[in-house]
C-alpha positions in Angstrom: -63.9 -57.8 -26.6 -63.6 -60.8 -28.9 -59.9 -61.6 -27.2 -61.6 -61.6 -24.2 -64.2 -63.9 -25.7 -61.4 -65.7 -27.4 -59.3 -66.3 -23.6 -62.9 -67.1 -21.4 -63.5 -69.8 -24.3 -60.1 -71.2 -23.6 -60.6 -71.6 -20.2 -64.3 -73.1 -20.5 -63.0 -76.2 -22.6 -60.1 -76.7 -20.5 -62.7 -76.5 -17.2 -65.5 -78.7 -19.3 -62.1 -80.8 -19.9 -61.3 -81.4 -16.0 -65.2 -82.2 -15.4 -65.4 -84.8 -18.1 -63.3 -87.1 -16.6 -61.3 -89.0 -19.3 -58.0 -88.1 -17.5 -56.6 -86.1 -14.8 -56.8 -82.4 -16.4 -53.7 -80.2 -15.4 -54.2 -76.5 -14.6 -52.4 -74.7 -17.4 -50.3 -73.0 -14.7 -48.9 -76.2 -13.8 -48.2 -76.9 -17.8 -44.4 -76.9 -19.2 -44.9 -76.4 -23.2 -41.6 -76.7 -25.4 -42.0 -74.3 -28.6 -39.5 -75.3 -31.3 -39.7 -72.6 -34.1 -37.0 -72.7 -37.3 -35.0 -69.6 -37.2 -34.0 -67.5 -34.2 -32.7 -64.9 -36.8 -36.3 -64.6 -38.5 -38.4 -61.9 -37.7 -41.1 -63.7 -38.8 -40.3 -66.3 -36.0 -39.5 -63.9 -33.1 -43.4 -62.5 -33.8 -44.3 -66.0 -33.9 -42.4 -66.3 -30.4 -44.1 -63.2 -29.4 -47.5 -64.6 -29.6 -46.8 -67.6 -27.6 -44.6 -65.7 -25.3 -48.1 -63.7 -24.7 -50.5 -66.7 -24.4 -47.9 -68.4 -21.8 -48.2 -65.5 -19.9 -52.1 -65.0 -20.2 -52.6 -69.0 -19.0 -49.7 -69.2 -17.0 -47.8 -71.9 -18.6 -44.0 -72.1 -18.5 -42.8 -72.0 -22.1 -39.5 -72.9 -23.0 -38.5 -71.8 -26.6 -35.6 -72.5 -28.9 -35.0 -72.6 -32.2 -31.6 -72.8 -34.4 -30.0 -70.2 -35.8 -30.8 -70.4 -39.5 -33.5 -72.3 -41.3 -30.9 -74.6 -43.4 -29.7 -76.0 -40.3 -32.0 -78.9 -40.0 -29.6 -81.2 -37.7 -29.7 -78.6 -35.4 -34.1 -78.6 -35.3 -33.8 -82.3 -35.2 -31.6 -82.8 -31.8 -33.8 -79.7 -30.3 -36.9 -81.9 -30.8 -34.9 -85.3 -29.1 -33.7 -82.9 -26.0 -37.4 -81.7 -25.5 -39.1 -85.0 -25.7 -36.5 -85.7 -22.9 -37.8 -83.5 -20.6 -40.9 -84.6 -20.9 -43.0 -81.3 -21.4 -47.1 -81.1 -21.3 -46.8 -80.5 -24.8 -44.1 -79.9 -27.7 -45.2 -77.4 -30.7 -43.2 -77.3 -33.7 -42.6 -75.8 -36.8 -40.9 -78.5 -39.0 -38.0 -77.1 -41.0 -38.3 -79.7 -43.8 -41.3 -82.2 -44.0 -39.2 -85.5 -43.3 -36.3 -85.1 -40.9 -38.6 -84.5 -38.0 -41.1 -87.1 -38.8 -39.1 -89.5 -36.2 -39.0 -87.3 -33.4 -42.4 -86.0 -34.1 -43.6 -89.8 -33.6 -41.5 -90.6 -30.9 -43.0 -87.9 -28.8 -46.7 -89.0 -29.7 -45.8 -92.5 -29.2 -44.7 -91.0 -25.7 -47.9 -89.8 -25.0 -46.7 -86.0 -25.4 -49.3 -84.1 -27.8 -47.4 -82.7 -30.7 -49.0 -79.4 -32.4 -47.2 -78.5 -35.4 -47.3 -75.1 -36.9 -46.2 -73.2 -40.1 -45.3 -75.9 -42.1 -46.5 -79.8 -42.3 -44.5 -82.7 -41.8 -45.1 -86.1 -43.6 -47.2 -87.7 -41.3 -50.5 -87.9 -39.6 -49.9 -88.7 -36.0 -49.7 -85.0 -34.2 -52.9 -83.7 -32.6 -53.6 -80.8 -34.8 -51.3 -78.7 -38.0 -52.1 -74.9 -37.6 -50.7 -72.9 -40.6 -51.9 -70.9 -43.4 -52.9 -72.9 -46.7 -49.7 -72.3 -48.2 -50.8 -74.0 -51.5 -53.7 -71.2 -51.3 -50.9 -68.6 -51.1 -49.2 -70.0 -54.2 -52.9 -69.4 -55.9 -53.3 -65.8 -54.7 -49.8 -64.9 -55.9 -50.8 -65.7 -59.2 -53.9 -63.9 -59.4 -52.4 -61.2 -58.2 -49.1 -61.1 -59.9 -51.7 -61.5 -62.7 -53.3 -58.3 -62.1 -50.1 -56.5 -61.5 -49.2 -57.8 -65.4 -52.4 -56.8 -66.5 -51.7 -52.9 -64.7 -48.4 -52.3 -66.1 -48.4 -54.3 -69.3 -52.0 -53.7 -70.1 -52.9 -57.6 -70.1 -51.7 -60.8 -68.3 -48.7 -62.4 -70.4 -44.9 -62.7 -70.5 -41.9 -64.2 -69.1 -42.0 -64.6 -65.0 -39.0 -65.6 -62.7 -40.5 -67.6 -59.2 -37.7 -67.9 -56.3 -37.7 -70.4 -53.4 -36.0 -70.2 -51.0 -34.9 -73.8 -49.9 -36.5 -76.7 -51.7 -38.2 -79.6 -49.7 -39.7 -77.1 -47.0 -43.4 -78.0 -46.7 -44.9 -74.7 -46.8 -42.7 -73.6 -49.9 -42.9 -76.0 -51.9 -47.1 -75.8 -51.6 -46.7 -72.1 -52.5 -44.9 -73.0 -55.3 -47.1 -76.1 -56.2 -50.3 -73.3 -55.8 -48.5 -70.8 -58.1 -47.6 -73.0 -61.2 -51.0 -74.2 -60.9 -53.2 -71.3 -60.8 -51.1 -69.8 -63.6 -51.4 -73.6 -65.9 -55.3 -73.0 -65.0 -56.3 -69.8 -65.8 -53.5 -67.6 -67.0 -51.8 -69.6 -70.2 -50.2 -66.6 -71.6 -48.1 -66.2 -68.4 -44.5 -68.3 -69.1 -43.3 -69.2 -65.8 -39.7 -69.6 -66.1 -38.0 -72.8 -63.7 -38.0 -72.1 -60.1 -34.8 -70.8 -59.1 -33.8 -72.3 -55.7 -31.3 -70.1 -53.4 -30.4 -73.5 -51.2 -31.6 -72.3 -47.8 -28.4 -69.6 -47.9 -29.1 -65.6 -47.2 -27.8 -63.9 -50.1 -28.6 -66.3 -52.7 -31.2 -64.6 -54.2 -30.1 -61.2 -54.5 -27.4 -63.2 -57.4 -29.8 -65.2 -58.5 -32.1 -62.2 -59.1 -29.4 -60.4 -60.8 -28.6 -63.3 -63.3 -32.3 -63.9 -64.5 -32.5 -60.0 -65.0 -29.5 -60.3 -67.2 -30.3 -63.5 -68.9 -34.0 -62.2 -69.5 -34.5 -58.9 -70.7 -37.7 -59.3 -71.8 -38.9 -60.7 -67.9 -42.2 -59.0 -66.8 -42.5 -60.6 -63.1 -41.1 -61.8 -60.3 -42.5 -64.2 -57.7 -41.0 -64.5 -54.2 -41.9 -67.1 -52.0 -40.9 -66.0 -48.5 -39.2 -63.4 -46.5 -35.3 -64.2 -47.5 -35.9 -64.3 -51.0 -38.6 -61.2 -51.3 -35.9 -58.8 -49.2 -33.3 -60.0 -51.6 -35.1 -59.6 -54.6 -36.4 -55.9 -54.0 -32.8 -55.0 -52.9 -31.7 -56.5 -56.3 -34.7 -54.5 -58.2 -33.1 -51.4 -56.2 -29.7 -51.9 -57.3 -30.7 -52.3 -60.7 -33.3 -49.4 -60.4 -36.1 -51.7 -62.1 -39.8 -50.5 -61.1 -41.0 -51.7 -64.2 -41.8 -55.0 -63.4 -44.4 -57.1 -61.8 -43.6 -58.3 -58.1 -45.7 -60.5 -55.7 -44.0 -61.2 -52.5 -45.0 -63.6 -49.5 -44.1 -62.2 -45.9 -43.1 -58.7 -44.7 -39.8 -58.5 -44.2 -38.0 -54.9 -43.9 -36.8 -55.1 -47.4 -40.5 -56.3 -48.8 -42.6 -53.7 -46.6 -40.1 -50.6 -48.1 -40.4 -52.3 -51.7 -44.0 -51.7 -51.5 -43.2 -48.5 -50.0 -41.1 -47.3 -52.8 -42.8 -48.7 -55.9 -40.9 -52.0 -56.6 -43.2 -54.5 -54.9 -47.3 -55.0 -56.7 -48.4 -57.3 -54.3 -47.4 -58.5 -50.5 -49.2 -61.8 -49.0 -49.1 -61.5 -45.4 -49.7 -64.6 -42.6 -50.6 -64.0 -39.6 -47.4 -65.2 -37.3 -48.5 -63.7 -34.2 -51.7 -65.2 -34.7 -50.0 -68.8 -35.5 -48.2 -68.5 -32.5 -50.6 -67.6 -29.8 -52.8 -70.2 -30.7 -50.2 -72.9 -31.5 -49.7 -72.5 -27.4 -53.1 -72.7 -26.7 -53.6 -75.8 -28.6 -50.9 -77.1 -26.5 -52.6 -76.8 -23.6 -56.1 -78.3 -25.2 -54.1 -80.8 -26.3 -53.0 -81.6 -22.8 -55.8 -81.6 -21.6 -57.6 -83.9 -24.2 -59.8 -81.4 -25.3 -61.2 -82.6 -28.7 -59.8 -80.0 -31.3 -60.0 -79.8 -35.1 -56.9 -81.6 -36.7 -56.0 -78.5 -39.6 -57.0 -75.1 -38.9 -56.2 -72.7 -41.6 -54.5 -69.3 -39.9 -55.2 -67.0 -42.9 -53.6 -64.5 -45.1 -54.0 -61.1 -46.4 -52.8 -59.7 -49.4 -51.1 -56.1 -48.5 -51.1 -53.0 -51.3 -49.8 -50.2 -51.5 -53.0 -48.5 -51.0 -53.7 -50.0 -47.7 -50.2 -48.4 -46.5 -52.0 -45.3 -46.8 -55.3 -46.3 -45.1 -53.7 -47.8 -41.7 -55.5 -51.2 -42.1 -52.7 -53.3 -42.3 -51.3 -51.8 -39.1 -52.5 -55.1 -37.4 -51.1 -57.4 -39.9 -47.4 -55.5 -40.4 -46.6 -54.5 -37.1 -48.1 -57.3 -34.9 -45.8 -57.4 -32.1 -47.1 -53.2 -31.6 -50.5 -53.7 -32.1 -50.5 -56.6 -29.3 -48.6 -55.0 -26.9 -51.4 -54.0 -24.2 -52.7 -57.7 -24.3 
């Protein structure tokens, strides 16, 4: 009932929209909406899609939706944003790979008259209609307190030596997690030592070396933090090759290697967005945005933070296996 709530809403504002008379509403079936996401090889991305692809077909709106292959290849998001501002779609949303390199295109397309929604992670600059994403520096905060509590379960209090991986540095949305993290623990957990940020350069199978080198070079380590898919799937399979359960390990994402890491004993902690969420509404903004409708300029999309207890319970069905649980939209 509240999706249908959610959808009759939708199509109020965009009616109220075409009666107001500030410009020439367009029937969303009528809309072309270009969706520019970071990684086609991300499953995180393809749920993203998923949600969008769902919304398009709920409103009618053509979507057209590419992405590059990996998230390191920023050329590649850049000359995807010029090709769709030159087919002048009803709307572009985008996920910016890094917060600078689409600033251009971003303002081009504004300047154009096309409204830009950008989603996932910011870019650095103020003219796009509205920024849906989760707080990602609020993520950073929650990993702490929670790789805090995993400390304070298998140590008996919250203290020691704790590795953090990023995946690629200058991405928006990772470097606020990390920003979050290191500031939650400088705030409230002092006896945590939060070793430097190891950074695997945007490259799959980074990690996994880089966790094996700070297991080696710190025996006494009692966490690890992992800021995203790529580099929690790495870690847990370099916890399983080692056969270490004994430490403390907060994750961000669900990637296969994650969700069986919590599974299996190696992961504490597993902060979940809400992808298919992001991405059915970053269309739907789209077409408000066309439209003119007046929207709020940062929606936060939420998180949870997935245990291994809830495994057990069902109630992060909705949250781990999205593209399932939305399939009879």
């Amino acid at each position: 009932m509240k999706r249908l709530v959610m959808i009759l809403i939708v199509g109020m504002l965009i009616f109220s929209s075409a009666l107001a008379g500030a410009a020439p509403a367009v029937p969303p079936s009528q809309m072309k909406i270009f969706y520019i996401v970071k990684a086609s090889e991300s499953e995180f991305w393809q749920i993203v899609l998923d949600g969008a692809n769902r919304a398009a077909k709920h409103f009618g709106v053509e979507l057209i939706a590419q992405s590059a292959t990996s998230e390191s290849d920023v050329a590649r998001q850049v000359s995807i944003l010029e090709t769709a501002i030159g087919t002048e779609p009803d709307a572009i949303v985008i996920a910016p790979t890094v917060a600078d390199a689409l600033v251009p295109g971003i303002e081009q397309a504004m300047d154009a008259g096309i409204p830009v929604i950008i989603i996932d992670s910011a870019a650095n600059t103020d003219k796009y209609v509205a920024y849906l994403a989760s707080d990602n520096y609020k993520i950073g905060q929650i990993a702490a307190d929670e790789m805090a509590k995993a400390l304070e379960k298998k140590f008996g209090k919250a203290e020691g030596k704790v590795a953090g991986v990023t995946f690629m540095s200058g991405v928006g949305s990772l470097e606020a997690r990390k920003a979050g993290f290191l500031d939650r623990i400088e705030e409230k957990y002092p006896e945590i030592q939060v070793l430097e940020f190891k950074d695997a350069q945007g490259k799959q199978g980074n990690t996994l070396a880089i966790t094996q080198d700070v297991l080696t070079g710190n025996p006494d380590l009692k966490g690890i933090f992992a800021n995203n898919q790529y580099t929690g799937d790495e870690v847990v399979r370099a916890l399983d090759m080692a056969g270490r359960k004994d430490l403390a390990v907060v994750v961000v994402d669900s990637g296969p290697q994650e969700l069986w890491g919590l599974e299996n004993g190696y992961v504490d902690g597993m902060i979940v967005q809400k992808p298919w969420n992001m991405g059915y509404a970053g269309l739907v903004y789209g077409i408000l945005a066309r439209n003119q409708v007046p929207v709020a300029k940062d929606i936060d999309t939420g998180v949870v933070v997935i245990t291994p207890e809830m495994l057990e319970t069902g109630e992060a069905d909705e949250f781990l296996k999205p593209i399932e649980f939305h399939k009879d939209w």
